[in-house]
N, C-alpha and C positions, 0 to 999 in steps of 0.2 A: 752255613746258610747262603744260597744263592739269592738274587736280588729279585727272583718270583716269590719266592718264601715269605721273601722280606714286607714285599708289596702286601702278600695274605695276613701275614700278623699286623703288618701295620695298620689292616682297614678293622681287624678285630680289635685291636688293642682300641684304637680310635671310637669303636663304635664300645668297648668299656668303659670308655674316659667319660663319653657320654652318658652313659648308664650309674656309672658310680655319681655323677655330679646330681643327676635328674632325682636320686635314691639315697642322697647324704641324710635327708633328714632324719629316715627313718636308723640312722644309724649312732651308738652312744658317741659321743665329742671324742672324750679319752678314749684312748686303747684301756681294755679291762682285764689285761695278763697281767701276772707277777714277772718280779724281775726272772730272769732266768728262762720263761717258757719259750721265748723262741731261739734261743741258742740251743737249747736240749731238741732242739726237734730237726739240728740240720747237723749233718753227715760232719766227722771231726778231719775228716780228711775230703781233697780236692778228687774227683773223678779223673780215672785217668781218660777213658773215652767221652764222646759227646753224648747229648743226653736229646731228647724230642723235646721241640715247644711245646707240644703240647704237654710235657711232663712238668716242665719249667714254670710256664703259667699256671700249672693245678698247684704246683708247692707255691706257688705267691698268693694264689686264694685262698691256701689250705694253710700257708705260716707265716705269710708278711702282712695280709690283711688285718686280721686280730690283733698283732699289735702295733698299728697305726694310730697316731691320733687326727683327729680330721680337721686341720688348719681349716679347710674352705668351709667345713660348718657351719650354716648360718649361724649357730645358739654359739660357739665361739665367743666369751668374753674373756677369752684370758688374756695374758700380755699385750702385743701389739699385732692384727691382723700382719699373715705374709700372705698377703692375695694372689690369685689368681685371674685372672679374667680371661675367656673364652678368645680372646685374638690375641693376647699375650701368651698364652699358651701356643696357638698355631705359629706364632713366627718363632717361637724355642723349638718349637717342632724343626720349622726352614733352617733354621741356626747349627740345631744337633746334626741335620741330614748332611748341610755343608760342609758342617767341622774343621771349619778354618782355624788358624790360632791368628788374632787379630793383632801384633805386638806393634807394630810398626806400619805406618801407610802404605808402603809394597808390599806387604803381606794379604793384605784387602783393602783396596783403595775405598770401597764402597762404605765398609763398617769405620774408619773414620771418617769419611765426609759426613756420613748421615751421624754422626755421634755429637758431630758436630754441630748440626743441625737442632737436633734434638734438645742440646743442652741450651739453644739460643731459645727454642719454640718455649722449653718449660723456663726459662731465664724471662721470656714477657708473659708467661702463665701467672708467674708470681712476685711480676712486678717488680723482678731488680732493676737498676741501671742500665742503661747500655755500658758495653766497656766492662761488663763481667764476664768472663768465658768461665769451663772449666772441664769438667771428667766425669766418668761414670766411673764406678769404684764397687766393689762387690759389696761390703756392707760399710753402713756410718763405724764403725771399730774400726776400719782400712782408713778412710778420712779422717777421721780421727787425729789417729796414728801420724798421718802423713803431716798433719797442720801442725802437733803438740815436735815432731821432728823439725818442721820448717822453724815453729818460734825455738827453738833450742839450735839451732845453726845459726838464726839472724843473732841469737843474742849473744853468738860468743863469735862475730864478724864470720861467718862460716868458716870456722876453723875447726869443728866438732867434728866433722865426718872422719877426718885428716889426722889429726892431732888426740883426739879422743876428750876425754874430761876431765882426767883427773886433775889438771891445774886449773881449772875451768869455774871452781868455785860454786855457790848453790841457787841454782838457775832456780827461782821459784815460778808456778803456774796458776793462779788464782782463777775459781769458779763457786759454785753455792754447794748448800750440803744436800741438793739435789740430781747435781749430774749422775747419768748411768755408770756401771762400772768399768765402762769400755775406756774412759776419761780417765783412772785410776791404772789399768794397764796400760793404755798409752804412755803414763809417767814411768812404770816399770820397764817397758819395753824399751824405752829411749835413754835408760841411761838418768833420767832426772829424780826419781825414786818417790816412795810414797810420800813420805817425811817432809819434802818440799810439792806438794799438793796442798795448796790452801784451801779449804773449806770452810766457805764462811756462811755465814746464818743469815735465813730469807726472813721477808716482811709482805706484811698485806695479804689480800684476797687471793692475789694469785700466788704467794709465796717468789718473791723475785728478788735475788740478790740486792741485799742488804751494802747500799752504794758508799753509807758513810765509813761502814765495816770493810769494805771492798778500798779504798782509797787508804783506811788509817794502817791495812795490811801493808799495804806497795809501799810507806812511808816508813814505816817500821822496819822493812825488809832489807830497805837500803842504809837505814842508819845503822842496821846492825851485819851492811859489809855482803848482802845478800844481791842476786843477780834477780830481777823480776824480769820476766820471758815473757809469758802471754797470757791472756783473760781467757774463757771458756762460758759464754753466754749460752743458756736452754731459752726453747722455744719449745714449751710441751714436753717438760721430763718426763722420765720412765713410770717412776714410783706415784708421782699425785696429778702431774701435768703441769709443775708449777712452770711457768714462764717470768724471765727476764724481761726489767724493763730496758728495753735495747738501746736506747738513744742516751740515759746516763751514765751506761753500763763504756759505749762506744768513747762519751767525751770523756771520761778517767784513761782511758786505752792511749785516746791520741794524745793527751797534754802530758802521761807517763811513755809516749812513743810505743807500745807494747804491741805486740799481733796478738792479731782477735781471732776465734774460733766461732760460730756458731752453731750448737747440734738443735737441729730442728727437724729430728729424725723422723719421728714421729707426725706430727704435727703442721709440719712443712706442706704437706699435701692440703692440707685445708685452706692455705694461704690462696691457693688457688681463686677461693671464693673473695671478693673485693669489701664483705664485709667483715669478714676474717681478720684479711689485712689492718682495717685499721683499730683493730682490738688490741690485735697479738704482734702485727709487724713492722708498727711505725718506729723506722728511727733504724732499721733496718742496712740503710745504703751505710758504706762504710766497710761493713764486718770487712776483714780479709778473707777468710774463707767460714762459705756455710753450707751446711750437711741436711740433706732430708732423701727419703725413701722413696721413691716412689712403688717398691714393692709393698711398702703395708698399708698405707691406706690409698693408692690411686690408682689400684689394680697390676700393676707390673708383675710377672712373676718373679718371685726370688729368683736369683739374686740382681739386685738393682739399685745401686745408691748411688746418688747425685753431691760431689762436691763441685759447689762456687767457687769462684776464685777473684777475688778484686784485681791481683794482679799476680799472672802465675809464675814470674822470675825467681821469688824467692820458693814457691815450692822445687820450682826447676834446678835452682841452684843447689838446693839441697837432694832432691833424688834422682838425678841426671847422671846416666854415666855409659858411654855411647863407646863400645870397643870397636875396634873396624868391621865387626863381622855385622855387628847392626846398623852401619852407617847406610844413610841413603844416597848415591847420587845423583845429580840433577838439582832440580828445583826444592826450593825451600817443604820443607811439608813438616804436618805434625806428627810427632808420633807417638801416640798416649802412655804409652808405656814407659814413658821417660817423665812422665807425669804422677807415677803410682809405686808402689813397695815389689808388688810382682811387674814380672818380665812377660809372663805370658797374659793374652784378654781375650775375652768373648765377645762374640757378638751382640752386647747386650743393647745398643740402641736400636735394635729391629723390635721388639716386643712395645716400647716407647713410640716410634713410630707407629705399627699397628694400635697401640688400643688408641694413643688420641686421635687417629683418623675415625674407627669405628664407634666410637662414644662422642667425640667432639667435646670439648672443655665443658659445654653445659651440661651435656650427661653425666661426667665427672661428679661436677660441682652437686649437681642433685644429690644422688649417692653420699657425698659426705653433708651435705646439710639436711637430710633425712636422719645418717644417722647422732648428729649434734639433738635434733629435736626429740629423737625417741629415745635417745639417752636421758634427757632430762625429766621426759614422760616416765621411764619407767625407775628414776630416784626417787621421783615423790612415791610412787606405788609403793616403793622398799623402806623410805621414811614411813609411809603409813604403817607401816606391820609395827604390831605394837613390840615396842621394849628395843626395837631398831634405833641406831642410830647414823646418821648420813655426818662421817668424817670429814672428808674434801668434798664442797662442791663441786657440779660438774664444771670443769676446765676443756670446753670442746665436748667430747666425747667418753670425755675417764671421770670418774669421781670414785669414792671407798666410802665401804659403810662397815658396821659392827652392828652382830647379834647381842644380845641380853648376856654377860657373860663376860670371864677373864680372857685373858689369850689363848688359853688351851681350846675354849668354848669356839671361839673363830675357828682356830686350823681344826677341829671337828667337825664345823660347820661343809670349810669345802671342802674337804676329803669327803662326805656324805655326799655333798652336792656333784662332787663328779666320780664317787661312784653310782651314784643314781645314772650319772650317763645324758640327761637330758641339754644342760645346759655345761660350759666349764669356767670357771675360775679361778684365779690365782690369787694368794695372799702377799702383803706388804708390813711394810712399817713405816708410822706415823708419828712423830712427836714422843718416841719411845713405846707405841704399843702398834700393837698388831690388826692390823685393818684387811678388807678382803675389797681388791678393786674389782672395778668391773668399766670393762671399754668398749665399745658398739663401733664396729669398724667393717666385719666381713664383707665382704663386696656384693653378695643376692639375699643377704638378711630382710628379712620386713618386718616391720611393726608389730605383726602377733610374732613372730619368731623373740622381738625383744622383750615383749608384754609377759610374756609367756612366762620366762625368767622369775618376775616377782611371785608366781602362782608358783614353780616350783620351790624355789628359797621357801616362801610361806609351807609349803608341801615337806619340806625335807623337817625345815627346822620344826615342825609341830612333832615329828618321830622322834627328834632327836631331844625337846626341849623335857 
């Protein structure tokens, strides 16, 4: 392909991307193939010749389209929006065309200064400290990762990476029995295993680690010869949204010396808003490092995740490892990459840049406190339907309900509901039974788009009841 070619499909493709967004409605959420149909429809071997775009683009209409499922879908209530937004898209566009690899500050001076920037611009969006810097990270799993490896180097004097574990004794990691299960491979991945993951049991409305349970664990731990490493605070779990109280969670941390975690993958984007804050984020300053998305609820495109850092020595100490061939010389500079598990990084603070220039914070903030309120709008609609029951209240934007029925009767319910294709959902577990959530997050959803939702559930489940 020469670069006139290039130009011709690029303004087609572009003028698709438009088309399919303007025309998502009219299209089912889930993909509606069975396993198998589109691997049987593509060639078992590689071409040996080249093929015409225009053959290329008919087989993507004709066998990757069908089985798509449509993240940007308004009716989308399944897990956690991965947004999209119209200038977060054009500057992945500028990102792809460049194709830099961003590893190091001579590699692209510009994609670290502006990453830098960007993490200070979202750092006063949601009201941390000064004196917090940090990284962009491709998903909260990579932060994760990086934090649960930092508290497991601090706690054995950074002698883990070097020396390894095995005399290292059992490093324990305490959070609630709500964290994601990204928290759970992070302890596999690191060497500290499942067995020393503490899971301990929530309290209250919002479901939030259980403090006295939380303290009598770290006391126990040590009198029976046990290494306690770090705390794992949620802001907006996966499963119900339960949220940590952050500020008793924080003084058990300091007065036990432990490094702190906070995944506020989710949820982190709302903080945004100044009444959010002081719901869900008081008590905040401290954590050592905390984790939110900006690709699912603030529009970024995937992939995009923001780790905090109070103070980034101990992550550096622990994933720092500078051969001569990456060194830079001259002036001091950052290099993010020394920051993170991978070597190689993307441009990903240009789409950051782009959407809060063209949205500006307050357009943000609308967008997610539209959809807090129509979340709540349409649990009562779904408590109304008779023999429903509304499990979790809404926490932000998520809440879970149950149809009339065992657990079988629920996973009937969505499987019905996204073969229907109108709206999608996903199911969970709650207190030992099986709940179907539902979270209002996409980023061009509107009110009859979520209203909607209760008239289909009401619609599905009268065929099925």
């Amino acid at each position: 392909m020469n670069w006139d070619e290039f130009s011709h499909w690029g303004k087609s493709i572009s003028d698709w991307a438009a088309d399919y967004h303007k025309t998502l409605s009219e299209r089912p959420v889930r993909a509606q193939t069975q396993p198998g149909n589109i691997a049987a429809q593509l060639p078992v071997s590689p071409p040996d010749g080249g093929e015409a775009m225009e053959t290329i683009m008919g087989d993507f209409e004709r066998i990757v389209m069908p089985g798509m499922t449509h993240w940007q879908h308004p009716r989308f209530f399944a897990y956690f929006p991965a947004n999209a937004a119209p200038p977060s898209m054009l500057a992945e566009m500028l990102v792809t065309t460049i194709a830099a690899q961003c590893m190091l500050w001579q590699t692209s001076p510009a994609a670290t200064e502006v990453e830098t920037v960007m993490i200070d611009w979202l750092r006063q969006a949601l009201d941390l400290p000064e004196g917090y810097c940090g990284v962009i990270q491709d998903s909260a799993s990579s932060a994760t990762l990086s934090a649960v490896l930092t508290m497991r180097e601090r706690a054995t004097g950074f002698t883990g990476n070097r020396e390894g574990l095995a005399t290292k004794g059992n490093l324990r990691i305490y959070c609630s029995n709500q964290v994601h299960s990204s928290i759970d491979r992070a302890c596999w991945v690191t060497g500290i295993g499942q067995d020393n993951l503490v899971k301990l049991p929530t309290t209250g409305p919002r479901h939030a680690i259980d403090t006295k349970a939380l303290q009598a664990a770290i006391v126990a731990d040590r009198a029976a010869g046990h290494i306690p490493a770090g705390i794992i605070a949620i802001t907006g779990g996966t499963g119900i949204g339960a949220c940590d109280d952050l500020a008793p969670v924080l003084k058990i941390a300091q007065q036990e010396d432990l490094y702190t975690h906070l995944d506020a993958a989710w949820a982190g984007s709302a903080m945004i808003c100044p009444e959010f804050q002081q719901d869900f984020w008081a008590g905040v300053d401290g954590y050592d490092s905390i984790v939110f998305n900006p690709h699912k609820w603030m529009g970024a495109q995937f992939d995009c995740s923001v780790q905090f850092l109070r103070d980034a020595d101990p992550q550096l100490n622990t994933l720092k490892i500078e051969p001569e061939y990456l060194k830079t010389s001259g002036a001091a500079v950052t290099n993010y990459s020394e920051w993170t598990i991978p070597l190689g990084r993307r441009f990903r603070a240009l789409k950051i840049w782009f959407l809060i220039r063209a949205y500006g914070l307050d357009g943000l903030r609308s967008r997610i406190r539209n959809h807090v309120t129509w979340a709540t709008e349409v649990c009562e609609a779904i408590r109304a339907l008779d023999g429903f029951e509304i499990v979790t209240e809404p926490i932000l934007s998520l809440f879970s309900f149950r149809c009339p029925g065992d657990d079988d009767a629920q996973q009937r319910l969505v499987d019905a509901l996204n073969e229907d294709g109108r709206i999608y959902l996903t199911q969970g577990t709650f207190a030992g039974r099986k709940i179907i959530r539902f979270q209002v997050g996409q980023f061009d959803t509107t009110r009859k788009d979520v209203m909607m939702a209760a008239d289909v559930i009401r619609d599905v489940w009268s065929k099925l009841a």
